[in-house]
MDTraj code that builds the backbone (N, CA, C; nanometers):
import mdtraj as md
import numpy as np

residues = "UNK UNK UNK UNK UNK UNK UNK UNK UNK UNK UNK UNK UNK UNK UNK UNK UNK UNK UNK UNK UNK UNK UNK UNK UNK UNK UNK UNK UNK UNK UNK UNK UNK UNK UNK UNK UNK UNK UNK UNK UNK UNK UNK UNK UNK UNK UNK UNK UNK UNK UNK UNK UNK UNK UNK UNK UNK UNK UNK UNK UNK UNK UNK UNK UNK UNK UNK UNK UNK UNK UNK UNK UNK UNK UNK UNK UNK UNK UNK UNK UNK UNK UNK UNK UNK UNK UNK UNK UNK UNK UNK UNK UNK UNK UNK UNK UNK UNK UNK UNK UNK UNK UNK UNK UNK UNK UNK UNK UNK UNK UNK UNK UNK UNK UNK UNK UNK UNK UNK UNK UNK UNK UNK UNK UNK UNK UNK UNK UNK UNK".split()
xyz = np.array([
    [2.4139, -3.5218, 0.5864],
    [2.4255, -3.6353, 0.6770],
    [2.5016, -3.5928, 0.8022],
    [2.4513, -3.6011, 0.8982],
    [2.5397, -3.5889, 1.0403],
    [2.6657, -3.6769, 1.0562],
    [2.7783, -3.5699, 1.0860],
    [2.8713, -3.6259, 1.0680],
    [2.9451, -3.5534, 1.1819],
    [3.0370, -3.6673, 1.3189],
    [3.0914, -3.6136, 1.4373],
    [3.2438, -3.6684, 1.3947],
    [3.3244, -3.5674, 1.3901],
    [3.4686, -3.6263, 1.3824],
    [3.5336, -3.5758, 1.4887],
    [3.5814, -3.6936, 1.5637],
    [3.6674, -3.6598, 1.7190],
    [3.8536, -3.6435, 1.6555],
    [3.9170, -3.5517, 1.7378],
    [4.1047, -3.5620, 1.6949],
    [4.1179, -3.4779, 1.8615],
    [4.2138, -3.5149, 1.8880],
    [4.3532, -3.4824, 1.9855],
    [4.3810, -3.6091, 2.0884],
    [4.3622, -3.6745, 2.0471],
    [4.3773, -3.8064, 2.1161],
    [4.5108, -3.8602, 2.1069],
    [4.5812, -3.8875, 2.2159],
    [4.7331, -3.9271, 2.1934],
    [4.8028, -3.9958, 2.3128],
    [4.9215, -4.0255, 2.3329],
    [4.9745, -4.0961, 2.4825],
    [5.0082, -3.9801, 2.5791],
    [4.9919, -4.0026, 2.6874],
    [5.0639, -3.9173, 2.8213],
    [5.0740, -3.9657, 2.9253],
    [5.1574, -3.9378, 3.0136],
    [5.1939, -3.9965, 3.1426],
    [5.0873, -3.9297, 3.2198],
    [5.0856, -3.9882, 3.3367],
    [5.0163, -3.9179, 3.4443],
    [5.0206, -3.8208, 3.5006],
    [4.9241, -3.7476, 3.5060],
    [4.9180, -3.6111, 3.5654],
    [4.9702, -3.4855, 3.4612],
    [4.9555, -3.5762, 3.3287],
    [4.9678, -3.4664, 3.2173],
    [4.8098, -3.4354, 3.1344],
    [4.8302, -3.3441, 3.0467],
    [4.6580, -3.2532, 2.9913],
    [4.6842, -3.3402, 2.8565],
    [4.5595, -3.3050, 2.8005],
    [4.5066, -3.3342, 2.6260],
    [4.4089, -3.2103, 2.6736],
    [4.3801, -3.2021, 2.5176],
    [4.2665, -3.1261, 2.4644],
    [4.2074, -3.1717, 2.3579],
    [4.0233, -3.2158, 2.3643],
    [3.9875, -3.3295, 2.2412],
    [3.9435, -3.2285, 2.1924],
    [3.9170, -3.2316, 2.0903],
    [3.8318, -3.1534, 2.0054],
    [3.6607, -3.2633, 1.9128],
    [3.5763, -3.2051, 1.8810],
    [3.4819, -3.2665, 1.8140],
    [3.4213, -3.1729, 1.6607],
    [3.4285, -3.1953, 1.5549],
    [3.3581, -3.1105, 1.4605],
    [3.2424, -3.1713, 1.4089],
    [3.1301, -3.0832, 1.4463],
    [2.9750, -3.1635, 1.3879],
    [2.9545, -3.0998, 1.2973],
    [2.9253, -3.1456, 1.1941],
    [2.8057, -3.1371, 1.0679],
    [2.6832, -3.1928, 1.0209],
    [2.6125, -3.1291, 0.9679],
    [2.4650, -3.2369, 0.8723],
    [2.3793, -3.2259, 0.9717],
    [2.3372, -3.1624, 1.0867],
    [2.2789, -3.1287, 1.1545],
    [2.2798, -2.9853, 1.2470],
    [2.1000, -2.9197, 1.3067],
    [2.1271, -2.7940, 1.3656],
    [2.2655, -2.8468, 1.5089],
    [2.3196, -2.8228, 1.5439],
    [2.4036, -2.8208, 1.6504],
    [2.3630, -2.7529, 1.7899],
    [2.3020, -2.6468, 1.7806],
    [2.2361, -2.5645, 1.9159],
    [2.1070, -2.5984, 1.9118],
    [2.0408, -2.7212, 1.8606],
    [1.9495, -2.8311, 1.9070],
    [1.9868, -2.9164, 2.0140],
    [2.0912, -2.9559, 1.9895],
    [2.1471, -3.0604, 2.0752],
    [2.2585, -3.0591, 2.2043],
    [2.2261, -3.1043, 2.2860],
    [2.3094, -3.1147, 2.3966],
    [2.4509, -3.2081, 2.3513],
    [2.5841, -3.1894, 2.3777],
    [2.6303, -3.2648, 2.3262],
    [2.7647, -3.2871, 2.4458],
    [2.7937, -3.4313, 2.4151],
    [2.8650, -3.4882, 2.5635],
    [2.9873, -3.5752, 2.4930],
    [3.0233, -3.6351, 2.5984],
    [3.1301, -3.7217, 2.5616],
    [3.1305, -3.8075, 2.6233],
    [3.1127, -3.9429, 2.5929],
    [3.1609, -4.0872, 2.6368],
    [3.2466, -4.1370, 2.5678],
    [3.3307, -4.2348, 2.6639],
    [3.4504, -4.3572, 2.6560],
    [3.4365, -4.4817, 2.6859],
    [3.5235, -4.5390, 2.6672],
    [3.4896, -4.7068, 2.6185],
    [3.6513, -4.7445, 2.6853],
    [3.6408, -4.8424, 2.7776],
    [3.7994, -4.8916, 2.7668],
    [3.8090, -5.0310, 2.7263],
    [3.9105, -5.0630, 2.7134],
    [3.9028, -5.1977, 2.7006],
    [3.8717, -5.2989, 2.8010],
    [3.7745, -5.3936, 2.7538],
    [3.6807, -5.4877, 2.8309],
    [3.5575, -5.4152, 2.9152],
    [3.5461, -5.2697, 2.9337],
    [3.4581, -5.2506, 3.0026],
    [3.3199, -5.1783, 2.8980],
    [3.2509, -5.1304, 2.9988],
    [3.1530, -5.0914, 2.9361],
    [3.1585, -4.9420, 2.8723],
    [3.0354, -4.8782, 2.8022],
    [3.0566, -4.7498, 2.7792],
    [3.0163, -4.6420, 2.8975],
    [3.0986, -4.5475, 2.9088],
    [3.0515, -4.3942, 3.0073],
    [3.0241, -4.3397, 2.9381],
    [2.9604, -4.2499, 3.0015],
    [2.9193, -4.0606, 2.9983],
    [3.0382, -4.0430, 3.0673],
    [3.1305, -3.8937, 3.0567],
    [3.1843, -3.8281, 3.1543],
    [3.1547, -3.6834, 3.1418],
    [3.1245, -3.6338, 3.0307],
    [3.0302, -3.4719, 3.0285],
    [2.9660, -3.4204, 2.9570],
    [2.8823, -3.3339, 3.0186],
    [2.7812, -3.3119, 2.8563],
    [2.7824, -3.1485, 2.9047],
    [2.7220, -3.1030, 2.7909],
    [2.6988, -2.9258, 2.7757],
    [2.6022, -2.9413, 2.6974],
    [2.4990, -2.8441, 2.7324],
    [2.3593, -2.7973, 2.6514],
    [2.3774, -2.6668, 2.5780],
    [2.2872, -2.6617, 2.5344],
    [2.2499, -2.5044, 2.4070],
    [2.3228, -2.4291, 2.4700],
    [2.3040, -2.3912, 2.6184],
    [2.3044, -2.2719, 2.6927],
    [2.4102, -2.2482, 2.7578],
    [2.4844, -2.4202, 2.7800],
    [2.6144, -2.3828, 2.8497],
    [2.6265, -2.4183, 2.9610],
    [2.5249, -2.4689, 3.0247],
    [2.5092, -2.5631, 3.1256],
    [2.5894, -2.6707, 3.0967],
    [2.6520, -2.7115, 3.2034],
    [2.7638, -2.8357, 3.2338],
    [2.7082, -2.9251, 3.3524],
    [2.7762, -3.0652, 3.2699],
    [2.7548, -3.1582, 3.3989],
    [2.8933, -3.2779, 3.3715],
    [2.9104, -3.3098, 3.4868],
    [3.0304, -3.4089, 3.4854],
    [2.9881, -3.5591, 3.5737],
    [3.0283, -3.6576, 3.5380],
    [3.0631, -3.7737, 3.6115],
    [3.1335, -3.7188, 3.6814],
    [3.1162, -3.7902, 3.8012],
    [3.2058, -3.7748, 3.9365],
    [3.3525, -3.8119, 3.8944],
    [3.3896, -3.9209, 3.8497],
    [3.4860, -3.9773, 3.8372],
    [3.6293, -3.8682, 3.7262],
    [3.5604, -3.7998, 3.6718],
    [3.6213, -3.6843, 3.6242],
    [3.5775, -3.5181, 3.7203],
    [3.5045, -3.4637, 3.7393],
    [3.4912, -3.3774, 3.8052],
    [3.5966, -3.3123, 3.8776],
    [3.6258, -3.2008, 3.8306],
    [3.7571, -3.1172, 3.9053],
    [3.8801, -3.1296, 3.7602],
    [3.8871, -3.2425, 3.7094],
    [3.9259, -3.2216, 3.6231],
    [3.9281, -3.2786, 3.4745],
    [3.8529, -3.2375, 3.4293],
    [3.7656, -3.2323, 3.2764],
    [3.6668, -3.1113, 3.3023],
    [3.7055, -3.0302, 3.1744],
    [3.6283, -2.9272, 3.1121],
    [3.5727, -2.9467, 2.9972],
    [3.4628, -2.9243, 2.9884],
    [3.3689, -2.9484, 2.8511],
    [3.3042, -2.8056, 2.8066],
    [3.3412, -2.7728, 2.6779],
    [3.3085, -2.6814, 2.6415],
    [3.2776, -2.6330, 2.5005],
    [3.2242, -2.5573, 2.4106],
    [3.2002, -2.5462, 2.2725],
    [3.1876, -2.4050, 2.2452],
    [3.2259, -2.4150, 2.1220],
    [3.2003, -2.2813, 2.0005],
    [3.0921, -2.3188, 1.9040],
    [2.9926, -2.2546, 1.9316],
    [2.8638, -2.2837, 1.8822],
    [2.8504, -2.2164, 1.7474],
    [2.9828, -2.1271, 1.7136],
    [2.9685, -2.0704, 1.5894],
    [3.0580, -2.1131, 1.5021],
    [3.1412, -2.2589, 1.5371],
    [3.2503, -2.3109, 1.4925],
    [3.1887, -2.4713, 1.4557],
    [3.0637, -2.4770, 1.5399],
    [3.0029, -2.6240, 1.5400],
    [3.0928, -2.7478, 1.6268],
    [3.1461, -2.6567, 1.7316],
    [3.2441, -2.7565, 1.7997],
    [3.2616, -2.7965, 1.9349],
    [3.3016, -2.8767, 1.9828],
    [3.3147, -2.9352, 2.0977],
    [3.4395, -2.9551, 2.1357],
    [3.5115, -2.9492, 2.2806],
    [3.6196, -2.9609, 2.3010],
    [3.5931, -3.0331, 2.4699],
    [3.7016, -3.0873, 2.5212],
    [3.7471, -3.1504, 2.6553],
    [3.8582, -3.1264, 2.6807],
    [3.8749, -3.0648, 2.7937],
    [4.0374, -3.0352, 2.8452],
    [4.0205, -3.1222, 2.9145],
    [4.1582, -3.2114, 2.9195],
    [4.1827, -3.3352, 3.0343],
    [4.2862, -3.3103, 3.1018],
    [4.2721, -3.2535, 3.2252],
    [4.3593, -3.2608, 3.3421],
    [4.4050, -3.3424, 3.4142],
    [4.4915, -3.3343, 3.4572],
    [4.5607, -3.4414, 3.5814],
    [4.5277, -3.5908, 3.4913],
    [4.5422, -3.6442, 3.4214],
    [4.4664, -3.7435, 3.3583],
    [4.5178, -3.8527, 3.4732],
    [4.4904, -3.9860, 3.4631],
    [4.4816, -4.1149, 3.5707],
    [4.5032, -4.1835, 3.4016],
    [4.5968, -4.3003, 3.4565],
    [4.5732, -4.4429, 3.4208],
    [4.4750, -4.5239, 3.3669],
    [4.3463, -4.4784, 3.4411],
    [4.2354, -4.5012, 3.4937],
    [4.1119, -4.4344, 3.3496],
    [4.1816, -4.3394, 3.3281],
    [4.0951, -4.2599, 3.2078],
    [4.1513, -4.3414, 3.0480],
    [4.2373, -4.4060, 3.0321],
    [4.2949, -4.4453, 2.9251],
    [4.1665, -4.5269, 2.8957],
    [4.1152, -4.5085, 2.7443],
    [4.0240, -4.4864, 2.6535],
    [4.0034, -4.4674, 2.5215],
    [3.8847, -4.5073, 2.4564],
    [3.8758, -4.4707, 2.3342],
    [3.7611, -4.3455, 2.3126],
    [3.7634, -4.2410, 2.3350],
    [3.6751, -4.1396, 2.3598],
    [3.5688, -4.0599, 2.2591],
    [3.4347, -4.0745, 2.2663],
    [3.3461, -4.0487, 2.1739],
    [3.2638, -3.9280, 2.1747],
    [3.2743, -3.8485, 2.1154],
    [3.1664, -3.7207, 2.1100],
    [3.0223, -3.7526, 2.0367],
    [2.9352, -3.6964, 2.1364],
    [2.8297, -3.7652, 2.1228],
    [2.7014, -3.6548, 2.1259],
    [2.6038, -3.6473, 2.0221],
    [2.4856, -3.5274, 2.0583],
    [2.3309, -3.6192, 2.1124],
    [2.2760, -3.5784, 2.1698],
    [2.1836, -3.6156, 2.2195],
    [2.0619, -3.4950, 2.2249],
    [1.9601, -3.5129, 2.1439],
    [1.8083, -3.4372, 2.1703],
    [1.7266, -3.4041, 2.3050],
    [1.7820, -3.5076, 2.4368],
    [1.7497, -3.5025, 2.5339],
    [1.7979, -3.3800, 2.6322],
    [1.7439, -3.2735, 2.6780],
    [1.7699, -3.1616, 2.7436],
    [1.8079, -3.1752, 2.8964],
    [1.9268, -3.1017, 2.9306],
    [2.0097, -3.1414, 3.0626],
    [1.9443, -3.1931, 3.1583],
    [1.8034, -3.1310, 3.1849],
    [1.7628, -3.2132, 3.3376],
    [1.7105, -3.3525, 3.2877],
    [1.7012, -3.4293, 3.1595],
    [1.6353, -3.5237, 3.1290],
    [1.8127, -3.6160, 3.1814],
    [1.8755, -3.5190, 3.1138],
    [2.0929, -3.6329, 3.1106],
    [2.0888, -3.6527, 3.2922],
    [2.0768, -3.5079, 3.3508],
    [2.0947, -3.5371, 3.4912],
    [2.0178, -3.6338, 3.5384],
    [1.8647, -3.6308, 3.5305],
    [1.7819, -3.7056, 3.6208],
    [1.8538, -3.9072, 3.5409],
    [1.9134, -3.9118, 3.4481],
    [1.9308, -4.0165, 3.4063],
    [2.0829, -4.0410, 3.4789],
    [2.1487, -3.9065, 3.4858],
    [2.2832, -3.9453, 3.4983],
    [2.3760, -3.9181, 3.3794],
    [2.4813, -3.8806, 3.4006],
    [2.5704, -3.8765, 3.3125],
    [2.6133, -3.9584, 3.2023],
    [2.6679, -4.0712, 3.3308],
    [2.7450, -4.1902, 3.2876],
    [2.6524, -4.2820, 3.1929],
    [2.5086, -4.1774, 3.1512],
    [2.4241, -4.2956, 3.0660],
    [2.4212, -4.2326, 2.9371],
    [2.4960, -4.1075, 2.9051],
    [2.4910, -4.0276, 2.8188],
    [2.4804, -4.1693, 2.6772],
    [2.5839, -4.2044, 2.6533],
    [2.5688, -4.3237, 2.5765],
    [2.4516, -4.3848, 2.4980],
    [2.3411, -4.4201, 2.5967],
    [2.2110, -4.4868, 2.5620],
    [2.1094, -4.3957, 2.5185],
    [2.1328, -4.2728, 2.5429],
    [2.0814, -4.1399, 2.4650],
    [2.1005, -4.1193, 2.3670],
    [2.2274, -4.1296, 2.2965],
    [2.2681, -4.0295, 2.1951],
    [2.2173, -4.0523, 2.0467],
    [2.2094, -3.9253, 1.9800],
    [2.1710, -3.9863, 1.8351],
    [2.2602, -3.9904, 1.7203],
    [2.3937, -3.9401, 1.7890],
    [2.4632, -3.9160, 1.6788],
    [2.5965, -3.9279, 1.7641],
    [2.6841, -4.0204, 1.7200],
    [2.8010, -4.0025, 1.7636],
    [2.9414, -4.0149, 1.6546],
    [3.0494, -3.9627, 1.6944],
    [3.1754, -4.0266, 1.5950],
    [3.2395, -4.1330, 1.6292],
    [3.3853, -4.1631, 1.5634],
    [3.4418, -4.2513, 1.5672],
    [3.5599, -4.3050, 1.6729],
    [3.5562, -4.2005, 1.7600],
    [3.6336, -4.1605, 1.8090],
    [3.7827, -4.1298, 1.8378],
    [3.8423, -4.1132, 1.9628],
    [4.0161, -4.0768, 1.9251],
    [4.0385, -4.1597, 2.0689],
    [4.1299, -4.2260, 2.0224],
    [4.2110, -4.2885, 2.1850],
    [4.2888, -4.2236, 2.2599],
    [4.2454, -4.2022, 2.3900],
    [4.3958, -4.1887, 2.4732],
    [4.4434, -4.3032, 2.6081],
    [4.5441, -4.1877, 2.5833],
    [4.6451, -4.3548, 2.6641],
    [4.7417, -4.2694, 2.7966],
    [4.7069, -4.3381, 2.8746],
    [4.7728, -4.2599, 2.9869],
    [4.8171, -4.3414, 3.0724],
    [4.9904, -4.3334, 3.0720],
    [5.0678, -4.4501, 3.1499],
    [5.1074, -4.4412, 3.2863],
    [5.1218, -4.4863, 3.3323],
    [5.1918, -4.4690, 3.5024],
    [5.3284, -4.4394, 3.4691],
])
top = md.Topology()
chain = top.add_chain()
for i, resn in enumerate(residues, 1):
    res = top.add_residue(resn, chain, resSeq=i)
    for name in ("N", "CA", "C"):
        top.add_atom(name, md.element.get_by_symbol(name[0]), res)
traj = md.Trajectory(xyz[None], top)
């Protein structure tokens, strides 16, 4: 059974890092493109990055410059470095795989990663205060 478990989720002030991590199972993994969307409270869900088989990256603007998305394909894993974090990013954050191949995420957009995906976890919150 496919199974996405998100951890490093925690509080920080502004203009401090996290590092999320994601571990997939029950499925091939270098099938899938796999991204990350968040949820805040009252709003809707984002995309903010995804990575394909190959290592190709793409970011929402609204993170760009700082969020790194990246994986160990021989570990089955996914990770996000969060830089400079904002106020603004405080979230409940979801790792997410999707069958759809990067120029299908781009021509859709990032921020729609969400309405793609086929498999996501439960995710990990972070919290980032002024």
């Amino acid at each position: 059974q496919e199974e996405l478990v998100e951890s490093g989720g925690g509080s920080v002030q502004a203009g401090g890092s996290l590092r999320l991590s994601c571990a997939a199972s029950g499925y091939t993994y270098s099938g899938y493109s796999m991204g990350w969307f968040r949820q805040a409270p009252g709003k809707e869900r984002e995309g903010v990055a995804v990575i394909d088989s190959a290592g190709s990256t793409s970011y929402a603007d609204s993170v760009k410059g700082r969020f790194t998305i990246s994986q160990d394909n021989a570990k089955n894993t996914l990770y996000l470095q969060m830089n400079s974090l904002k106020p603004e990013d405080t979230a409940m954050y979801y790792c997410a795989a999707s069958r759809f191949r990067m120029t299908t995420i781009q021509a859709l957009g990032v921020k729609a990663l969400h309405t793609i995906a086929d498999y996501w976890g439960q995710g990990t919150q972070v919290t980032v205060s002024s």
